[in-house]
C-alpha positions in Angstrom: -33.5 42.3 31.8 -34.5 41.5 28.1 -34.1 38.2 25.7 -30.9 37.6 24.3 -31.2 36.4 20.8 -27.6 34.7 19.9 -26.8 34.1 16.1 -24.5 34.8 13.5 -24.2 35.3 10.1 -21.9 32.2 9.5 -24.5 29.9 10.5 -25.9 30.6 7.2 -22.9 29.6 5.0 -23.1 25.8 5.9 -24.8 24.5 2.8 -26.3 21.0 2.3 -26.8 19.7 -1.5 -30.2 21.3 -3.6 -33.3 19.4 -1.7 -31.6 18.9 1.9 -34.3 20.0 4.4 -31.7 21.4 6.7 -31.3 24.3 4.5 -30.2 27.9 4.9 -33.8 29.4 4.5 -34.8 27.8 8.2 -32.2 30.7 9.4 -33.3 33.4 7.0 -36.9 32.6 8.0 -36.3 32.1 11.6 -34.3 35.5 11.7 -37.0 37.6 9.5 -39.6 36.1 11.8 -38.0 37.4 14.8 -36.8 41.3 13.3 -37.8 44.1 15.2 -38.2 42.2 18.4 -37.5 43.5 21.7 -34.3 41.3 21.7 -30.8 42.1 23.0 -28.9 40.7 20.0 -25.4 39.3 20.8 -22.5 37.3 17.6 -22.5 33.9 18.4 -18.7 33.5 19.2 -16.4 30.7 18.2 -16.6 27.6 20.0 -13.4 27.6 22.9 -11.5 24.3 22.0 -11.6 23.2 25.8 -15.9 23.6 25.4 -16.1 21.3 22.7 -13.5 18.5 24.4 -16.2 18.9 27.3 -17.5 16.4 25.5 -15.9 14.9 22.0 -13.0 13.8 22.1 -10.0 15.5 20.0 -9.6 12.7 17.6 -13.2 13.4 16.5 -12.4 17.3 16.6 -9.6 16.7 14.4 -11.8 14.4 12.1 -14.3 16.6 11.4 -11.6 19.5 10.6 -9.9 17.2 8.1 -13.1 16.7 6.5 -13.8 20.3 5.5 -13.8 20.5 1.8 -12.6 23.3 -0.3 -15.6 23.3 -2.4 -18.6 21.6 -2.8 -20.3 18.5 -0.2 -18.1 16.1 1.8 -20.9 13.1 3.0 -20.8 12.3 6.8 -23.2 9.8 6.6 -26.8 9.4 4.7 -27.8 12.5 5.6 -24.9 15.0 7.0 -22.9 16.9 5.0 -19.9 19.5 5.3 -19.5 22.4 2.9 -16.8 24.8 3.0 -18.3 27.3 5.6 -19.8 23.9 7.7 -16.9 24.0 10.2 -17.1 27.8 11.3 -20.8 27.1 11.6 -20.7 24.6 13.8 -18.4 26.6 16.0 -20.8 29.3 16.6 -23.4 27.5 16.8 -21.7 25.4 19.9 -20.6 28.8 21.0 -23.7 30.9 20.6 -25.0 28.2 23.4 -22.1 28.7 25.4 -22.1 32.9 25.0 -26.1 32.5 25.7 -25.3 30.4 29.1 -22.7 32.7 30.5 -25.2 35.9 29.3 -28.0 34.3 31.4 -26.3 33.2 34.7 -24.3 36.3 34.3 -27.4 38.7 34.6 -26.6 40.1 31.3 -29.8 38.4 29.9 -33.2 36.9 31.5 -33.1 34.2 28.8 -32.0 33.6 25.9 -32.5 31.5 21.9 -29.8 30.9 20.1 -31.1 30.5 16.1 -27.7 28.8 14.9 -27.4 26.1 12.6 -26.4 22.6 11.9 -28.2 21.9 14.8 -26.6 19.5 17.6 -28.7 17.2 19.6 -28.2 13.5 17.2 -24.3 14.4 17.8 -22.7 11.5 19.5 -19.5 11.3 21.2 -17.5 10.4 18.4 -19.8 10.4 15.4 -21.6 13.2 13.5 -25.6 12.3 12.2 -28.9 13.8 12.1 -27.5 16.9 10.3 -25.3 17.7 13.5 -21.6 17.8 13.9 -21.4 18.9 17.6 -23.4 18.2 20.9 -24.1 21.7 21.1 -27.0 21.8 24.2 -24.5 19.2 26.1 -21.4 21.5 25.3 -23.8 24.1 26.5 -24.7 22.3 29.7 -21.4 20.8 30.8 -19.8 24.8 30.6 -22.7 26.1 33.1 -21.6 23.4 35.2 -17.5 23.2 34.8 -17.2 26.9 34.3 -20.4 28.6 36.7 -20.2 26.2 39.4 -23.7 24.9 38.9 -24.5 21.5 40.8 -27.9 20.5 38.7 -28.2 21.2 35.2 -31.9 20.3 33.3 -32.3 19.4 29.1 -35.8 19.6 27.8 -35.8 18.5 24.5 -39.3 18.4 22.5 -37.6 18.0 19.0 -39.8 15.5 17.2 -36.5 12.7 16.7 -35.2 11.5 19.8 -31.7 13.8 20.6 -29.6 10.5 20.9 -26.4 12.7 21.0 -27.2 14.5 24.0 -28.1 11.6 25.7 -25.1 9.2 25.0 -22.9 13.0 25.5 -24.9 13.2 29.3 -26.8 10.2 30.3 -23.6 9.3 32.7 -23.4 12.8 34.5 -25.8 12.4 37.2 -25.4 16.5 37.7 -27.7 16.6 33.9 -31.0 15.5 33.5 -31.6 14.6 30.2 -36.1 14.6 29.1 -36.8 14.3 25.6 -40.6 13.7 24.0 -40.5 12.4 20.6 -42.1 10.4 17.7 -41.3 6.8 17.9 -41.2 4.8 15.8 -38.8 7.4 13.9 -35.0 7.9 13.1 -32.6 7.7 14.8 -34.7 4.8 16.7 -33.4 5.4 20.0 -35.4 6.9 23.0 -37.1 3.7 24.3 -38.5 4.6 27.7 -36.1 2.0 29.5 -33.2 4.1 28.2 -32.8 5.9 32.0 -29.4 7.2 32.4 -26.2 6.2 34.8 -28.3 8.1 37.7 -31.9 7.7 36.4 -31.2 11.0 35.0 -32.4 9.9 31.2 -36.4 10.6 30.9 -37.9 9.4 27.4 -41.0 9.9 26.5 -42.1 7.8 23.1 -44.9 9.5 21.3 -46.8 7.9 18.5 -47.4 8.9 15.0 -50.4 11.8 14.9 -49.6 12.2 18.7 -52.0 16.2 19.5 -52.2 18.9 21.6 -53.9 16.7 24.3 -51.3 13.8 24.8 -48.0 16.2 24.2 -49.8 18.1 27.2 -50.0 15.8 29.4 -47.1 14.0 28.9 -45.0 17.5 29.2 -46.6 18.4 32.4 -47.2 14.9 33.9 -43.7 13.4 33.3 -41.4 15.5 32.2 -41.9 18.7 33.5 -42.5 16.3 37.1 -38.8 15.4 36.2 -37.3 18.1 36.2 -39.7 20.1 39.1 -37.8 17.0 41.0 -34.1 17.9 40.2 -34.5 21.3 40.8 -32.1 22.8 38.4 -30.3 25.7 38.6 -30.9 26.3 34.7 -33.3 24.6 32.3 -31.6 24.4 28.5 -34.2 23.7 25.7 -33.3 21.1 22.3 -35.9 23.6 20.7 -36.8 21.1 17.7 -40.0 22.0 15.4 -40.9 19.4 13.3 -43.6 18.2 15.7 -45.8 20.9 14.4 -48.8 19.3 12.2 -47.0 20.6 8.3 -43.7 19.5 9.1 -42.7 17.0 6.5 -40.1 14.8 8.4 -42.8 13.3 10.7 -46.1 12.8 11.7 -47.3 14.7 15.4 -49.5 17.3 15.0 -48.8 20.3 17.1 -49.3 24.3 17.0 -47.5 27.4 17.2 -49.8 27.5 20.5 -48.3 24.3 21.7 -44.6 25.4 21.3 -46.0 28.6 23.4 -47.7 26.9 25.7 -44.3 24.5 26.6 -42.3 27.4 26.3 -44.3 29.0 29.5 -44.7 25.6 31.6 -40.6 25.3 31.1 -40.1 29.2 32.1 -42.9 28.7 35.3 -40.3 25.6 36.4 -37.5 27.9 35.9 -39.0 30.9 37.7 -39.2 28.2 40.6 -36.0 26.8 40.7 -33.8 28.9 39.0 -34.3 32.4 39.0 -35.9 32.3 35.6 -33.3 31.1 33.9 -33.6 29.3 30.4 -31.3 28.9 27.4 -33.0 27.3 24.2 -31.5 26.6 21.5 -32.9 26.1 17.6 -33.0 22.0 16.2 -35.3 21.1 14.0 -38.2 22.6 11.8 -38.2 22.0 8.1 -41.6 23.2 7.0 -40.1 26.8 6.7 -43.8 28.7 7.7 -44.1 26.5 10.3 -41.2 27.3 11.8 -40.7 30.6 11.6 -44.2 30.9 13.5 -43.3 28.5 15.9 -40.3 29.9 16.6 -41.6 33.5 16.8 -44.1 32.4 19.0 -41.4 30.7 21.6 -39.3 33.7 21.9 -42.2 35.8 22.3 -43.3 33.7 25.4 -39.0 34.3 26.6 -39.4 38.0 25.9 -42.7 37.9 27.9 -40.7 36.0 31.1 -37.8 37.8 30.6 -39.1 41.4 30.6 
């Protein structure tokens, strides 16, 4: 089996003002970075209204629709906008994660990265921030288990901001495990390590400013990756954030394109254990644009590696 790589060109037609660091070129970047890999490349479909109400409710649905403008920025909140291609985008990027679940526990695909954008994981129930509009790893999660059958479901999320959507979209399913590592103090200033979950199923891990290679090792392997080895899931979905690497300007860790590789293979060892090998990431952060597109090349490398 091969790597699917889920995208579409839509996800390049949300548009945030002049100086946004959520900007197209983290897609153009992302996708030059990864042409002419051994990928099988698959449209990131729309979202299925019945995905999305998995886990928003359809007054918020309805609220985001009405807020697509015509032309130019409608303002969410400080720092999330809608333009007029914001709304399609959103859809396939929740449904690239959905289309990129049902490839990998279909067989179609080992694995799989979906390089969509806005990204999803500050999402909350009812309220967009962060840049996202939908809960886009959760949707993805909560299909695998309504629409697969699945019984245990695992989030790893190493995004440097705390994914504060996802958690308050799965924290009171005891069928998700929820881990996140992150830089704290830092928006959205959530993520405190008391934060556990309905069913102990919430694992945060605050990291300090300049937080390395050495602590974001252990801490992977000795608590989260102990998490989810302990919930055995029958698939592992990655919040594939990148603005913990050292140039990213939104915050201060300092990882590598090596540590992003080396998480990439401790994940796909757990998933070769409990689930066949089975892995779905999906892109979040990254605003330095080299940065990223190395880091992200060097994390689907490691898939294509597992997946061949």
């Amino acid at each position: 089996m091969t790597t699917a790589l889920v995208t579409h060109p839509a996800c390049l037609e949300h548009v945030n003002p002049h100086g946004h660091p959520e900007q197209v070129a983290r897609l153009e970047r992302i996708l030059a970075a990864l042409d002419g890999k051994a990928l099988t490349r698959i449209k990131a479909p729309l979202a299925a209204e019945d995905d999305l109400l998995l886990v928003h409710p359809r007054d918020y649905i309805e609220t985001i629709r009405r807020a697509l403008p015509a032309e130019g920025w409608v303002q969410l909140d400080g720092d999330t906008f809608m333009s007029p291609g914001s709304l399609e985008a959103a859809h396939r990027a929740a449904g690239g994660a959905v289309r990129a679940v049902d490839a990998v526990l279909t067989g179609e695909a080992a694995n799989a990265f979906v390089a969509c954008r806005p990204p999803g994981h500050h999402a909350e129930t009812a309220t967009a921030m962060g840049f996202c509009l939908f809960g886009t790893v959760a949707i993805a999660a909560k299909h695998a288990l309504e629409h697969h059958g699945l019984a245990r479901v695992a989030i790893v999320d190493f995004d440097v901001h705390h994914g504060n959507g996802t958690q308050d979209l799965v924290e009171s399913d005891a069928r998700i495990l929820f881990c996140s590592t992150h830089q704290s103090p830092l928006f959205p200033g959530t993520g405190h390590a008391h934060e556990t979950g309905a069913a102990n199923n919430v694992v945060n891990v605050p990291l300090p400013d300049g937080t390395g290679s050495a602590t974001f090792c252990d801490v992977i392997d000795n608590v989260v990756l102990r998490a989810v080895d302990q919930f055995k899931p029958e698939l592992i979905l990655v919040s594939a954030g990148f603005d913990a690497h050292a140039a990213d300007p939104l915050a201060g860790m300092r990882l590598t394109e090596s540590d992003f590789a080396w998480v990439t293979e401790r994940i796909c060892d757990l998933a070769d254990s409990h689930c066949q090998g089975r892995v779905v990431a999906s892109l979040e952060g990254g605003y330095d644009l080299e940065a990223l597109a190395a880091s992200v090349a060097a994390h689907v490398d490691v898939l294509i590696a597992r997946g061949a």
